[in-house]
N, C-alpha and C positions, 0 to 999 in steps of 0.2 A: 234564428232557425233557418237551414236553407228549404230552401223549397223546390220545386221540381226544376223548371224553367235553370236555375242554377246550377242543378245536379247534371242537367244534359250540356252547359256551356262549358263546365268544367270536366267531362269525363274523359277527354283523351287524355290530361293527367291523370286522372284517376287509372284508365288503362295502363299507362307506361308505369306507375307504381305498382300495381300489382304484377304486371309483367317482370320486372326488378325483381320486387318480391319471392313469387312464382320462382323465377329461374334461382335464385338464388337458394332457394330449400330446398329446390328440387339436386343441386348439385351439392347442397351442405350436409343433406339428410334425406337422401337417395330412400334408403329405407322405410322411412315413413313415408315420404310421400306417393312413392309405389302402391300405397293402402289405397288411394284414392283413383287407381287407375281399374277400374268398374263398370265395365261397357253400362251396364243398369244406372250405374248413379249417372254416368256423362247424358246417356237419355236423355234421365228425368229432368235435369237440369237443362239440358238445350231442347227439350219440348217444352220447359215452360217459360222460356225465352221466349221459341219463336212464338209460343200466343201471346207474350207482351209486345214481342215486334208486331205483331199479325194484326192487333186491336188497335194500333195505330197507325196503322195503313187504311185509307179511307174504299176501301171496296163498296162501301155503300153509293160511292159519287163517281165511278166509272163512266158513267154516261157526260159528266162533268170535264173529267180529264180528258175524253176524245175530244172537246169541243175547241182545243188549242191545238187544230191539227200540226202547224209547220213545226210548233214546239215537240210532239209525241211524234213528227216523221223523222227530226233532226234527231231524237237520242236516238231508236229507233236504230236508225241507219249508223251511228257511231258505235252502238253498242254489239249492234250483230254481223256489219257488215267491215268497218273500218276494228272494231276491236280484233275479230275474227283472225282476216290477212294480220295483222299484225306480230297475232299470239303465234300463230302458224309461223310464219317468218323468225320469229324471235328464237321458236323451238327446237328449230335446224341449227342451234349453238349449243344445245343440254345435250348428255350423255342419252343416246336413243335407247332406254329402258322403258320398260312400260310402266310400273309405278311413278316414275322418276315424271313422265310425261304426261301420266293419268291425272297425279296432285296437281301440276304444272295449268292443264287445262279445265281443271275441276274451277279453279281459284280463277283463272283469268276469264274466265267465258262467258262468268256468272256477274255482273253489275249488283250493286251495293241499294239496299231498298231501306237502309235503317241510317247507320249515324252520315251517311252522304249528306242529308237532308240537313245537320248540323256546321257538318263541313262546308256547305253551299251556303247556310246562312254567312259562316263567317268568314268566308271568302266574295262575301257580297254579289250571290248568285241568287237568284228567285227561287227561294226555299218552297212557297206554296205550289209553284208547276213541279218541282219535283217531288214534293209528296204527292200532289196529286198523280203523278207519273206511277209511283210505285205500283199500285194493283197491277197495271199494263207490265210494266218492269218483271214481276214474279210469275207472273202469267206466261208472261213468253218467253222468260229463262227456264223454267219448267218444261215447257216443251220444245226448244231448240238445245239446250243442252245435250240432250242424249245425241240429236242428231248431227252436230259438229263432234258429239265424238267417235261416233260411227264414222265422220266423214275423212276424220283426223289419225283415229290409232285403228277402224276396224278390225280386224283379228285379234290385234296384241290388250285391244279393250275388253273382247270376250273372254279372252284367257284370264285376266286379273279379276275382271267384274264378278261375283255371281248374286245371280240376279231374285235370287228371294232374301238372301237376306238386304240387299240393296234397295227392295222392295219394301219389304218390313218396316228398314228405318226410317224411308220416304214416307211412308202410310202414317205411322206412330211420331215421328218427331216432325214432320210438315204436314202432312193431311189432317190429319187429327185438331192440331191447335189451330188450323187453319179454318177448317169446319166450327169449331169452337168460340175461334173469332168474330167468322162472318156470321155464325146465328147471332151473337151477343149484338153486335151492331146494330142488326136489322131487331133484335128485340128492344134495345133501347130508346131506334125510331120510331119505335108506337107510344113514345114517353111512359114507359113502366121507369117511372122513378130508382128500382133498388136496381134494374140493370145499366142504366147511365152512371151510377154511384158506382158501381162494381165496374162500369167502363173507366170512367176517371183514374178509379184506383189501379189501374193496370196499368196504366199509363208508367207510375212509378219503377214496374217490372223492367224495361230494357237495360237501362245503364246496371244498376248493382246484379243484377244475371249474369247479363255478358262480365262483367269484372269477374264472377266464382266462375264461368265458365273456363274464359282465360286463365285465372286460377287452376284451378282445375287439370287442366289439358296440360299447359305448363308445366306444372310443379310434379306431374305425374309421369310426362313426357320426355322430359330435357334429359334427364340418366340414362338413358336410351340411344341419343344420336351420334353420342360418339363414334359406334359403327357407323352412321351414316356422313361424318363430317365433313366427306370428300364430294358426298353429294349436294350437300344441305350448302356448302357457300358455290359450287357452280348454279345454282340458281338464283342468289341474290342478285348476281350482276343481270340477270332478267329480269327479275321485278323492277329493279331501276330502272331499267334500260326503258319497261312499260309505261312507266310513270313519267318520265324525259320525255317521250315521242308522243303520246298520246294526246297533251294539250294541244299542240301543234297542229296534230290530223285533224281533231275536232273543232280548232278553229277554223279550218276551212268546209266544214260541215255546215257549222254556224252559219257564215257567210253565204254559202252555197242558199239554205234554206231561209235567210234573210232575219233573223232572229232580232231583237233589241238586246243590248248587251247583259243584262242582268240573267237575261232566259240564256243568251250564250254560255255564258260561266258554269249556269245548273246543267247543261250538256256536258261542259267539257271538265264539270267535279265528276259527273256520272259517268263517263270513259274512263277515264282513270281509278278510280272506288272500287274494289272488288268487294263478294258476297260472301266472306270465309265462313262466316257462322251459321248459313244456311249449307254448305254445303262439305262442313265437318262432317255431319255425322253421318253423310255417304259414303265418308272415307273409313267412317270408325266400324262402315259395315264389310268394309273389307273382308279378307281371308288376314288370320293373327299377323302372316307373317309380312303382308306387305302393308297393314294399317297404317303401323308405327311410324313409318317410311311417309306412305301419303301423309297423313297428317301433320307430320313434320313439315313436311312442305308446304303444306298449305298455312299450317301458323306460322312459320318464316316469311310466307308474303304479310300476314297481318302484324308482323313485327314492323317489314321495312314500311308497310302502308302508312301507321302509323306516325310514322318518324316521318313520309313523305306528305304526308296531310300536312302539318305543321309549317313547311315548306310551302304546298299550294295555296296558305288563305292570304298568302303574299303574294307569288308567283302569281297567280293566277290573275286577280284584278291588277294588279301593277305593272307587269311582261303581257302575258300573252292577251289580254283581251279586256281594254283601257276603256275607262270611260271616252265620251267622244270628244271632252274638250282635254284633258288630259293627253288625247294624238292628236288634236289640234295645234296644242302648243307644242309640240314636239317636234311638228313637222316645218 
């Protein structure tokens, strides 16, 4: 029988099947799966994601995760400062549209607070500083987000944005589970027994969520981009391009901020890791006509992430940032 801990070590195959999956009924049987494209049903389903993400994010230990300051100043500064110039830099090569730039900045801007923490495990990074990292992580992508894209598209963000329903889905698909999470936490630390047991059991909610949601978005999506196909691969070579440069930057973050190497690695997974799932269904609050468009975009980053993950739990401890006696003997 598996069991959780297995269900989380094994989900990025599980992802890329259902992604197969997904693409392939969505292009076999267009028709059907058109049924499932529901702004209500994608909600429901990525609001009760993020309160299984949300319940396992430790908000309740904040006070905990400040207290490794050079670790929370080193992501910190990679995530807002070095990922920033970068994405800016990268973007002066896409077609200057504003949807095209809006998904583009949505996806890169945002750091990853959910399976990073798997990815850093098995790329032999200190998985428990970057869980603990997470609450800071969401905290402050929330509120720098808008402001890098003021700073980034200004005008051409208020024309595509509008801002109640953008509102709306922020409040209902994040606020909401989010509020929902951190009472549950904080009720479970008074040891009320059935809300620890309801906390455990939510634990199970991320992995098989995120796969229907993926599902979902996919299979409902993909008949769609046709129109967009000239778009959709002048951004792959960005998301690469993101993934290639950013170990790089953030090893010298690392070093800068003196880290030991296992906390280096959980820096330089979380550079690179984007947050597509949190900030879907900003996209899905679009206006109809430019959703389809964003969204595309931003699950073609979590297509190539995917594939690029795979790559880093190698890359990352063996290339860029070695044990010490392993560039001991090297050197």
């Amino acid at each position: 029988m598996i069991n959780r801990e297995k269900l989380e070590q094994k989900q990025i195959w599980l992802y890329v099947a259902i992604l197969v999956l997904a693409a392939g009924l969505g292009l076999l049987a267009p028709n059907l799966m058109t049924t499932l494209d529901n702004h209500i049903l994608i909600s429901v389903v990525i609001a009760v994601l993020m309160f299984g993400m949300f319940t396992q994010i430790p908000f309740t230990s904040m006070k905990e995760s400040l207290g490794n300051r050079r670790f929370i100043l080193a992501i910190l500064t990679a995530n807002y400062i070095a990922v920033p110039i970068v994405v800016w830099l990268l973007s002066q090569f896409l077609p200057q549209q504003a949807p095209v730039l809006l998904g583009v900045y949505l996806v890169l801007l945002a750091p990853c607070i959910d399976y990073v923490i798997v990815f850093t495990h098995l790329g032999r990074g200190n998985e428990k500083a970057m869980l603990l990292s997470t609450p800071i992580l969401f905290v402050t992508q929330m509120i720098l987000l808008p402001v890098y894209l003021w700073i980034f598209m200004g005008k051409k963000a208020s024309e595509v944005v509008n801002p109640g329903p953008f509102i709306e889905a922020f409040l209902i698909i994040i606020v909401v589970p989010l509020l929902l999470a951190i009472g549950l936490q904080l009720f479970s630390n008074k040891t009320r027994r059935s809300a620890q047991s309801f906390l455990d059991a939510s634990a199970w909610i991320p992995v098989p969520l995120m796969a229907l949601t993926l599902f979902i978005v996919v299979s409902s999506q993909i008949s769609k981009l046709t129109a967009y196909s000239d778009l959709i691969i002048k951004v792959i070579p960005i998301y690469i391009a993101f993934m290639l440069i950013m170990p790089f930057i953030t090893r010298f973050i690392v070093k800068w901020f003196r880290l030991d190497v296992r906390s280096g690695r959980a820096v330089i997974f979380s550079s690179g890791t984007r947050n597509s799932l949190v900030v879907l269904p900003l996209a899905l609050a679009l206006p109809e006509n430019w959703s389809t468009l964003v969204a595309a975009i931003i699950m073609t980053q979590t297509i190539v992430e995917l594939a690029g993950e795979l790559i880093y739990v190698r890359f990352v401890p063996n290339v860029v940032l070695r044990d010490k006696a392993n560039q001991g003997s090297s050197e």
